[in-house]
Steps between C-alpha positions, in 0.01 A plus 500: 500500500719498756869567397854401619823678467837362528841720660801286356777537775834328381575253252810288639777294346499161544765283369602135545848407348583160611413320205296564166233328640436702814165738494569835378245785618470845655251620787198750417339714798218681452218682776159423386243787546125529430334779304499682835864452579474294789759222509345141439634334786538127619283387168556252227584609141543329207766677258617420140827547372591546155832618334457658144776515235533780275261784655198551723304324276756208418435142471510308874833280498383408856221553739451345810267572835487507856230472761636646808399739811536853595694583850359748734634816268338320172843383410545250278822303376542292171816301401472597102606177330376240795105513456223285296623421151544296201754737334892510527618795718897397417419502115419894527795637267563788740808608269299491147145811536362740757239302731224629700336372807103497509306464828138394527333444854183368623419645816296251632787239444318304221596547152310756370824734398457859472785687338702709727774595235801445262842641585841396322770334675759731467812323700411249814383211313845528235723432787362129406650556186818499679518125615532406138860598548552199707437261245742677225798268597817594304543614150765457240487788275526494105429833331812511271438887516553499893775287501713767270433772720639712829189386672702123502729604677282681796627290834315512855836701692440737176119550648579511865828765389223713306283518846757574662642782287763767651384842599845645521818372414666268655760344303679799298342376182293687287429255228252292703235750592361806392699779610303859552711826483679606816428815680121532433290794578101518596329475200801372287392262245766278262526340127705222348720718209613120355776449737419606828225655716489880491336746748289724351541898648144627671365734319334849628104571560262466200778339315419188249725163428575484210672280195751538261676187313380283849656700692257725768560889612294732671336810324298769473187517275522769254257632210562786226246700429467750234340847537254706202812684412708136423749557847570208651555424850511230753258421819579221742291282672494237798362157443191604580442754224565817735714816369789504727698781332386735263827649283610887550444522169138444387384641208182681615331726197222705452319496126278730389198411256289804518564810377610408241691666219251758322200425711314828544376545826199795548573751812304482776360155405557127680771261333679191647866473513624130442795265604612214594813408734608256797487741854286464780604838601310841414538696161533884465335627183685816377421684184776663299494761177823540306630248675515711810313428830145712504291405755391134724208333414526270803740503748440098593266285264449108572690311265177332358569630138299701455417918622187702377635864466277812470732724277492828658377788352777730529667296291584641158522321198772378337674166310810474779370346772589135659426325771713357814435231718795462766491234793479715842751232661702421224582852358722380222221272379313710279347541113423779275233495232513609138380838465114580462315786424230681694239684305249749651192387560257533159084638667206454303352806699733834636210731448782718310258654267318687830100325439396215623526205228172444285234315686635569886202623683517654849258498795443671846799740575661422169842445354697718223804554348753739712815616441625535865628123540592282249764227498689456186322819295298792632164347535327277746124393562392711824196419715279757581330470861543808701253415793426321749406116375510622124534205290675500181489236222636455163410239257605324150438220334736225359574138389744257556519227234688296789541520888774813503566739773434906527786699607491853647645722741357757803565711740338686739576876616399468848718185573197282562189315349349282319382444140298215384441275143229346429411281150158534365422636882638202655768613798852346374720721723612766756775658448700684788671809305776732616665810403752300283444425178435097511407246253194213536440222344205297497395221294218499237293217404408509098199610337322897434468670846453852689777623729435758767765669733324663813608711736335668830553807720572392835529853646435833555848632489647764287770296394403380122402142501537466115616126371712522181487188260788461206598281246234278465629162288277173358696195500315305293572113503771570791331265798869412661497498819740701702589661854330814525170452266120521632364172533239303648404741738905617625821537388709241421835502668640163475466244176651187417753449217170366264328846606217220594457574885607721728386727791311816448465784782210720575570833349441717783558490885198376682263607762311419809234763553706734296770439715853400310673303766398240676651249790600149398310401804523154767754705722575240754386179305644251293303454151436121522200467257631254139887505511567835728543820342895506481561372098764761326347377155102452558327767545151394424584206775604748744178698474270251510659340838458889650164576376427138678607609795482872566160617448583873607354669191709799278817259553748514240433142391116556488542828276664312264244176528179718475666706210331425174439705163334446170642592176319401158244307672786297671545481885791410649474452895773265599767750655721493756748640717868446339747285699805615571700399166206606273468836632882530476475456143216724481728790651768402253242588200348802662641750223295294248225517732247719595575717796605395823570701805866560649397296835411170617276183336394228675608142409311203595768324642474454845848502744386432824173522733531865505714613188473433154698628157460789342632679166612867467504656228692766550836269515408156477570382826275287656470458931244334722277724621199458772213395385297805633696731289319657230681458190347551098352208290511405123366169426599295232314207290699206310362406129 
């Protein structure tokens, strides 16, 4: 079918005034179109007109139609008003409903309609309206109610006076007009008081206007707030909720929750000092006895609330002791605890009696009782290996009712080497032992198992190799975990407040081919691979994006990718090379970590095409480095 469109161009007034009888109409121009869009030109059309009262879909109050032609351009003009009809265009009510006009068109100028559309008439017909003005004549008014009031007495020189209104004065009368203050600044703004109009002062930035018994002033919001301790003290604010000053002063505290008074802490053990207080500034953790300075436990801690601290071993014990937490800006800020005690530490097994407890076997080498090392009594547990690749194993059985932890100490008299647990023959852990006295901690799942420490002669030297093990302890039931315990393959060094998740670090230095450092590699090239390589915070991120794109095997970031180890059955194979903040806090735990090396770590964090950051950890600093400098690795998991 073939279709028509219609392009309405103007609707025009058209009024005749001379008398009520004269035609009233206005003039409708529209293009017509085909379905194509080509204009159809010089060609009769029929149209019908309708006018609707009410809505779109209102009754007709008149319709009318037209047969006319198209110009050259397919215009077409109408005279609404002036076509075909038996209806009354003059008794339309114009004044009384919303009306809408309704076109219909036959292309082939019979009288077929098609409708085009319904639009209201939103002002060009009303003008119509007007003309019933002419036929108002005069009028006598009547309301009673009008004739008592001011309006009465409202004359036409009061109206033409009113439009013609002074803008300054003129006649030395201020009784006439409104008169605004004199001598007004920029941004001056006034109020009647009852008698006269009064300039109000301008205020300053971030001020409010204000008002008190009607009458308005500037100020300056203002809220008290009240600290833990019950001190009050005021913070101001602009209008847009910002602190603008901050008074000298503030009542910033420190509070202590944990120790608290007669807690009994063990020596040489992991507890969590706890408070709360209101400054973004580092905290320095001090710990006093007698209520005189001893020793620092941290020199800056992050004022997170919260500070795992391995009580050292040297300590003695006693029921004097307290804690101090001081801010390192604000020196005056600062909090004591109540006094606490520290008790020494309480071993299931010293070996004090000189045999080895009932149902320890050895293997290989051997282990016994000796008398030349011992930490806390006379008597240790002494491996036995004197040659070359001797092994030497010792062995006991025991259950945990619930996931606990074993705790023990080594040391080593040659300064180096390893010794290894395994449960029920199943690897748990290497352990990197020195010639100090140090304490482990690994964590235990429940049930009835067999332990086994191990040990192996790695040369030929005449130096004794002999691995000393002490005060052996079952924490039954005791599955916290803590910075510094044996887990999941590594060492945790950083936990969450929940001890939920946290990061956990291989517990020894790795290798390539047996060699300890390694380059970070890419000298010369941007890692592009994912996001880059350059996050502080995402270390797993960054090594992914380098493995991606260097493939130069015995990288740094490829040690710590390929690294994987079982332990119970379990592997864990998703490390990575630490970014630069993660490794950071790795180096701040490092005394409650396995051994690390006085010398540099690589980070994953890369600082330009041919530098990235790396960690000493002989001072903390960190520095860009090249990338073909051969630095050590640890790698580090998250759980």
């Amino acid at each position: 079918m073939k279709k028509t469109t219609l392009l309405i161009v103007s609707i025009i007034i058209y009024c005749f005034h001379s008398s009520a009888q004269a035609p009233q109409s206005f003039k409708y121009q529209a293009v017509a179109r085909d379905a194509s869009g080509e204009v159809i030109a010089n060609q009769k059309v029929g149209f019908q007109i309708s006018i609707l009262q009410g809505s779109e879909s209102g009754i007709a109050v008149y319709t009318e139609t037209h047969s006319d032609s198209t110009n050259q351009f397919g215009l077409i003009t109408l005279e609404i008003g002036t076509g075909t009809t038996s209806d009354d265009f003059t008794a339309i009510d114009w004044g009384n409903d919303t009306y809408f006009i309704q076109i219909e068109m036959d292309a082939s100028g019979g009288t077929s309609y098609t409708l085009m559309g319904t639009s209201q008439l939103l002002s060009v017909p009303y003008a119509l309206h007007a003309t019933t003005a002419d036929s108002a004549g005069s009028y006598t008014e009547t309301d009673p109610v009008f004739g008592t009031s001011v309006a009465v007495g409202i004359t036409g020189t009061n109206i033409i006076n009113w439009n013609n209104k002074l803008d300054v004065e003129v006649d030395g009368s201020i009784t006439n007009e409104i008169e605004l203050p004199t001598n007004a600044l920029a941004g001056n703004m006034a109020y009647y008081n009852g008698t006269e109009w009064t300039k109000i002062p301008n205020g300053i930035d971030s001020q409010l206007l204000t008002f008190s018994n009607s009458i308005p002033a500037w100020e300056t919001l203002h809220y008290i707030l009240t600290s833990p301790n019950s001190t009050k003290y005021e913070i101001n604010v602009d209008n847009n909720g910002n602190l603008i000053t901050i008074p000298q002063n503030i009542d910033y505290y420190i509070t202590i929750s944990s120790p608290q008074i007669n807690d009994n802490w063990i020596i040489n053990t992991i507890n969590t000092i706890e408070w709360t207080d209101n400054i973004d500034e580092n905290l320095k953790i001090e710990l006093y006895k007698d209520g005189i300075f001893h020793n620092t436990i941290t020199s800056s801690s992050e004022s997170d609330g919260s500070y795992d601290w391995l009580i050292d071993e040297s300590l003695s014990a006693g029921n004097d002791y307290s804690i101090m937490i001081t801010s390192v800006e604000k020196d005056t800020v600062n909090c004591e605890s109540n006094l606490f005690t520290l008790n020494e530490p309480e071993y299931d097994i010293m070996f004090g009696d000189g045999t080895l407890p009932t149902g320890w076997t050895t293997s290989g080498a051997g282990w016994f009782i000796t008398t030349t090392e011992g930490d806390g009594d006379s008597y240790s547990l002494q491996s036995g290996e004197y040659n070359m690749d001797d092994v030497a194993s010792v062995s006991f059985n025991k259950t945990y009712n619930a996931d606990g932890k074993l705790s023990f100490k080594m040391k080593r008299l040659d300064g180096g080497g390893i010794v290894t647990l395994y449960i029920d023959n199943d690897y748990v852990m290497s352990f990197d032992v020195s010639t100090d006295w140090k304490e482990f901690l690994v964590w235990i799942p429940s049930g009835s198992h067999t332990y086994k420490f191990e040990t192996i002669r790695t040369s030929n030297s005449t130096v004794a190799e002999a691995t000393f093990i002490d005060n052996i302890s079952f924490l039954d039931g005791d599955s916290d975990l803590a910075v510094g315990l044996y887990y999941q393959g590594g060492i945790i060094f950083d936990i969450n407040t929940q001890r939920t998740h946290g990061l956990i670090c291989s517990s020894i230095d790795l290798d390539y081919n047996g060699n300890y450092e390694t380059e970070w590699g890419c000298d010369g090239s941007y890692i592009t691979s994912g996001n880059g390589a350059d996050s502080e915070s995402d270390g797993a991120a960054n090594t992914s994006a380098i493995i991606t794109d260097c493939l130069t095997a015995g990288i740094a970031a490829r040690v710590c990718n390929d690294y994987s180890i079982t332990v119970l059955g379990n592997t864990f194979n998703d490390w990575y090379l630490p970014s630069k903040n993660e490794i950071y806090i790795l180096y701040s735990q490092k005394n409650n970590i396995a051994n690390f090396q006085n010398s540099q770590y690589w980070s994953s964090t890369e600082y330009s095409s041919s530098y990235a950051w790396d960690q000493a950890f002989s001072n903390g600093s960190q520095d860009d480095r090249r990338k073909y400098d051969a630095y050590r690795v640890r790698a580090v998991r998250a759980f």
